[in-house]
Backbone bond lengths (Angstrom), bond angles and torsions (degrees), N, CA, C in turn:
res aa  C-N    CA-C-N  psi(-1)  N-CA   C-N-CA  omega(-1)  CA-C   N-CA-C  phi
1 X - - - 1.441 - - 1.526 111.18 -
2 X 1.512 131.25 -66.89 1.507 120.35 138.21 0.895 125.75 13.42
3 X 1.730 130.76 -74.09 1.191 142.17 178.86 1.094 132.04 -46.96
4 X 1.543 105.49 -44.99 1.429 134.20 161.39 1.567 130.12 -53.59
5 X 1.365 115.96 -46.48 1.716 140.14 169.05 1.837 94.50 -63.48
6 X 1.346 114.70 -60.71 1.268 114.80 -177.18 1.430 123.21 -42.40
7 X 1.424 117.58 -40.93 1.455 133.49 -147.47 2.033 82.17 -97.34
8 X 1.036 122.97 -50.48 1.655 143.91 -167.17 1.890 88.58 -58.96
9 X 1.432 99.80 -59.96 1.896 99.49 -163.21 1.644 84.19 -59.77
10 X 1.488 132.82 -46.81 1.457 127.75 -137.70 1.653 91.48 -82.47
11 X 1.573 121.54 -27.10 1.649 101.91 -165.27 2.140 86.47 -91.18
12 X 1.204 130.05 -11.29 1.360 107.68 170.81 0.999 121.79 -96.52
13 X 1.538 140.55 -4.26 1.727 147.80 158.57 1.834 84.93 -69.56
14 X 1.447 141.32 -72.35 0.942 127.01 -156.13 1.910 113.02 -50.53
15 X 1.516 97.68 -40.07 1.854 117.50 -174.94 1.867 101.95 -51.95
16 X 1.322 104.63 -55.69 1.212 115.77 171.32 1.583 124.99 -45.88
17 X 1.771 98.55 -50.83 1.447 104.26 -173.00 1.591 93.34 -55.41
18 X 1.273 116.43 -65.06 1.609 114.11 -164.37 1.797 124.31 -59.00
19 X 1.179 99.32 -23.65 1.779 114.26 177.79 1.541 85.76 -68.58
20 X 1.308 130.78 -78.02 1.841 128.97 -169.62 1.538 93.63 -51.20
21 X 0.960 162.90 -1.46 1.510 163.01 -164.48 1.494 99.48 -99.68
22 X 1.445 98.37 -78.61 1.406 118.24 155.49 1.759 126.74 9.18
23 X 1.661 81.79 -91.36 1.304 101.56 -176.06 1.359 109.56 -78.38
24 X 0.782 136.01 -49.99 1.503 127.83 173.92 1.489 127.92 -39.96
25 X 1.211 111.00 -23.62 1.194 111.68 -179.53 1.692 112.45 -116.13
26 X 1.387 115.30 1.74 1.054 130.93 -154.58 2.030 100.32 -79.37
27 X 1.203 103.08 163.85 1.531 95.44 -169.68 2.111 108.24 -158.85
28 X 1.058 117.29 147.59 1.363 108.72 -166.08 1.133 110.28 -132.30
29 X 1.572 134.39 115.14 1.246 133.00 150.53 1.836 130.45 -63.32
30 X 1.141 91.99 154.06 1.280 104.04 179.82 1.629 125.71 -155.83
31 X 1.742 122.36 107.48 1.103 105.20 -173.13 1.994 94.37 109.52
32 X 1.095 107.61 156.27 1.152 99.57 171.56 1.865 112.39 -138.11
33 X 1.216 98.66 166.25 1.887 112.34 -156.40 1.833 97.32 -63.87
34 X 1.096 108.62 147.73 1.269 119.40 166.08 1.732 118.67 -143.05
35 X 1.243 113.76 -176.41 1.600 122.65 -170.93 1.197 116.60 -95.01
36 X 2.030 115.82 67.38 1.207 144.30 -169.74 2.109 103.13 -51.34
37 X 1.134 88.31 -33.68 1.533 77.14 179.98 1.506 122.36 -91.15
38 X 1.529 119.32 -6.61 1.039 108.04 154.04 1.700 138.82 -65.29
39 X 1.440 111.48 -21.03 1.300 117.23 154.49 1.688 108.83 8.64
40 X 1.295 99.43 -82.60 1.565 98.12 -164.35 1.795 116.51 -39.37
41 X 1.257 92.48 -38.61 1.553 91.83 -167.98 1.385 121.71 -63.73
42 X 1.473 129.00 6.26 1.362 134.28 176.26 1.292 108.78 -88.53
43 X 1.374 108.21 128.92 1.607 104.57 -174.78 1.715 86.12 -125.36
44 X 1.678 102.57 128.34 1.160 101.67 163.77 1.956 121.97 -81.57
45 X 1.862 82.80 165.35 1.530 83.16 -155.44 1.603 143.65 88.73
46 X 1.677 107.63 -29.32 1.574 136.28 170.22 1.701 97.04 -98.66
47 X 1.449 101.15 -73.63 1.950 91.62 -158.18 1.474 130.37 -57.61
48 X 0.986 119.99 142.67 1.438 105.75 -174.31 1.132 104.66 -121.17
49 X 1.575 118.08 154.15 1.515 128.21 167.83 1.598 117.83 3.92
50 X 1.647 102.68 -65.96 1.282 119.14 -168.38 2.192 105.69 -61.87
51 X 1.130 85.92 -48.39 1.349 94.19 -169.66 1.739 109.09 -71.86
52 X 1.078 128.84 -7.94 1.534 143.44 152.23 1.095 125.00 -83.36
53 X 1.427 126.52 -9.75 1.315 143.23 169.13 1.395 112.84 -99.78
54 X 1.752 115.24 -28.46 1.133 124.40 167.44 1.891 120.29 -58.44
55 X 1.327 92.96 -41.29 1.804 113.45 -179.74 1.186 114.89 -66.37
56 X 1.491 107.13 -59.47 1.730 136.08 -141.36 1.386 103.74 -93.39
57 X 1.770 103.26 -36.06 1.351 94.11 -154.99 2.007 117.94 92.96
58 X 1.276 105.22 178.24 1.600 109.57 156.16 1.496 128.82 -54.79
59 X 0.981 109.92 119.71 1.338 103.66 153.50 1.366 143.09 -23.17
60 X 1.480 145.80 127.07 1.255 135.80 -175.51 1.487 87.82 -90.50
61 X 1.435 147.39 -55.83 1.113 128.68 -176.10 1.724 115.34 -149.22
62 X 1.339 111.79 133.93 1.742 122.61 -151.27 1.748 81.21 -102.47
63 X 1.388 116.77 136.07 1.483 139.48 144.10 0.900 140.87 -127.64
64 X 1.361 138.77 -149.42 1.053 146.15 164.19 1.812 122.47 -135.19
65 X 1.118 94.72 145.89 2.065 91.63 160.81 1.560 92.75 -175.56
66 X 1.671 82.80 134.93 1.522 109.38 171.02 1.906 117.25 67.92
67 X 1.535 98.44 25.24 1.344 118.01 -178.05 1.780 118.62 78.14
68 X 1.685 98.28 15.80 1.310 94.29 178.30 1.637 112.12 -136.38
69 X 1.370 104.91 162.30 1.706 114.65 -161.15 1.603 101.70 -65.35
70 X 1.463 106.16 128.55 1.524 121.29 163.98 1.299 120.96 -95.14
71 X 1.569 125.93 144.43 1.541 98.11 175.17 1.532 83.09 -143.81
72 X 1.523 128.93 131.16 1.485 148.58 -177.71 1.439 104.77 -91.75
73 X 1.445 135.02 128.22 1.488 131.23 153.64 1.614 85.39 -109.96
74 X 1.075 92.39 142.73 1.699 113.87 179.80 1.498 102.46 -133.57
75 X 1.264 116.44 166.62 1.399 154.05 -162.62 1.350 112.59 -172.20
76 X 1.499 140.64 87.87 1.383 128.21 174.64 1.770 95.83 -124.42
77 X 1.292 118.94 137.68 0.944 132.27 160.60 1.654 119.10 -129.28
78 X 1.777 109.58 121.82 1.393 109.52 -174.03 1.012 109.80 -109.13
79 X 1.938 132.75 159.01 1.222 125.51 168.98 1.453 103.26 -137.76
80 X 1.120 116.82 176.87 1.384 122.22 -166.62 1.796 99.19 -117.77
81 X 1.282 96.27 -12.12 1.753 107.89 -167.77 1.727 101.52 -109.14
82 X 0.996 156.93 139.84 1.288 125.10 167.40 1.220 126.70 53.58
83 X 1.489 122.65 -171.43 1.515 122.80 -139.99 1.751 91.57 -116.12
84 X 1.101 107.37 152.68 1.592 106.30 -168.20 1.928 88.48 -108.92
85 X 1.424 100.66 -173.67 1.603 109.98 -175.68 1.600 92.45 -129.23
86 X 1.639 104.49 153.44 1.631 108.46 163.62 1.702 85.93 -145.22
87 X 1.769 86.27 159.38 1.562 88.70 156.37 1.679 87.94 -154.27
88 X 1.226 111.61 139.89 1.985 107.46 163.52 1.910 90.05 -150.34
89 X 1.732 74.56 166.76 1.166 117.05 -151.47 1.415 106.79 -116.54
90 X 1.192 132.35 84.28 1.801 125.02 173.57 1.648 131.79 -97.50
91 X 1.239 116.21 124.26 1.041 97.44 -145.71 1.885 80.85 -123.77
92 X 1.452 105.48 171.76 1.586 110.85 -152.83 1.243 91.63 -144.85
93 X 1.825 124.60 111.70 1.488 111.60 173.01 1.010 115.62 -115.16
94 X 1.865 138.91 164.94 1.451 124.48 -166.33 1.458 75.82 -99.13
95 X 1.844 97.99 -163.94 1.626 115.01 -154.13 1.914 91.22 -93.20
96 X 1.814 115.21 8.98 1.456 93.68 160.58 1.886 103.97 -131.05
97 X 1.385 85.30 51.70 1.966 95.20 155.32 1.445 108.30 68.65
98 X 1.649 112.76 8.14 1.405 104.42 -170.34 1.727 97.14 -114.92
99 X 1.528 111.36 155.62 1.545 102.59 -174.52 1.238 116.36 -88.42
100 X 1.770 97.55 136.86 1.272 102.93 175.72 1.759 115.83 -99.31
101 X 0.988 120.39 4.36 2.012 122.64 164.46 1.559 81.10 -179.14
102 X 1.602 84.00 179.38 1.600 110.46 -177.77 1.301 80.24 -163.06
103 X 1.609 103.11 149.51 1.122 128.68 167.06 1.995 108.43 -122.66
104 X 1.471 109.79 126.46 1.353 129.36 176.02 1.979 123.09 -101.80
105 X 1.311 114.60 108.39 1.346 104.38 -164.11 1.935 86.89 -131.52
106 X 1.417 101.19 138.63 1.211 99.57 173.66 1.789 104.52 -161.11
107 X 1.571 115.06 153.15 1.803 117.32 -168.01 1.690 88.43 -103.97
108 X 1.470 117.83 -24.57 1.375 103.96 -167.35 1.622 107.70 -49.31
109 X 1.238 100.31 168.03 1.725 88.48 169.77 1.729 103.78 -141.68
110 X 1.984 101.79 132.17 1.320 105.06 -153.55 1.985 97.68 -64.66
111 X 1.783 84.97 173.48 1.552 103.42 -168.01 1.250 112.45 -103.44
């Protein structure tokens, strides 16, 4: 019976060891990567929908503000250990599909 309690404590100190392993090092995306250095090339007022879709790709997430189309590229990366990275991408269109601002936010830090 001993033997038994022994073998029971030893596979949940081991379960444990690896769950704290786990998490500690564990890390979460969110959003998916896009072509951060193209940034520059959006000229508001010129680009249109198409031509941001041409660059960017899809959208990570389409909204709205102030009755007009939003479109989010995101990059979020979280960690539980250290400092995570984001970068997104907001983009602002008037009511004929062409951009009116973008907003650029990013933690990387250039090289």
């Amino acid at each position: 019976m001993k033997n038994i309690d022994f073998n029971v404590q030893k596979i949940i100190r081991n379960t444990l060891i690896l769950l704290s392993a786990v998490l500690l090092t564990a890390c979460m995306t969110v959003g998916h990567e896009f072509p951060a250095g193209q940034v520059t090339s959006i000229k508001i007022g010129e680009s249109t929908q198409t031509d941001i879709t041409n660059i960017f790709g899809t959208p990570w997430r389409i909204g709205i503000e102030n009755g007009l189309k939003t479109w989010t590229y995101g990059d979020y990366t979280y960690s539980l250990i250290g400092s995570g990275n984001s970068e997104d991408l907001v983009i602002r269109f008037n009511k004929h599909n062409i951009v009116s601002s973008y907003t650029f936010n990013s933690t990387k830090r250039s090289k």
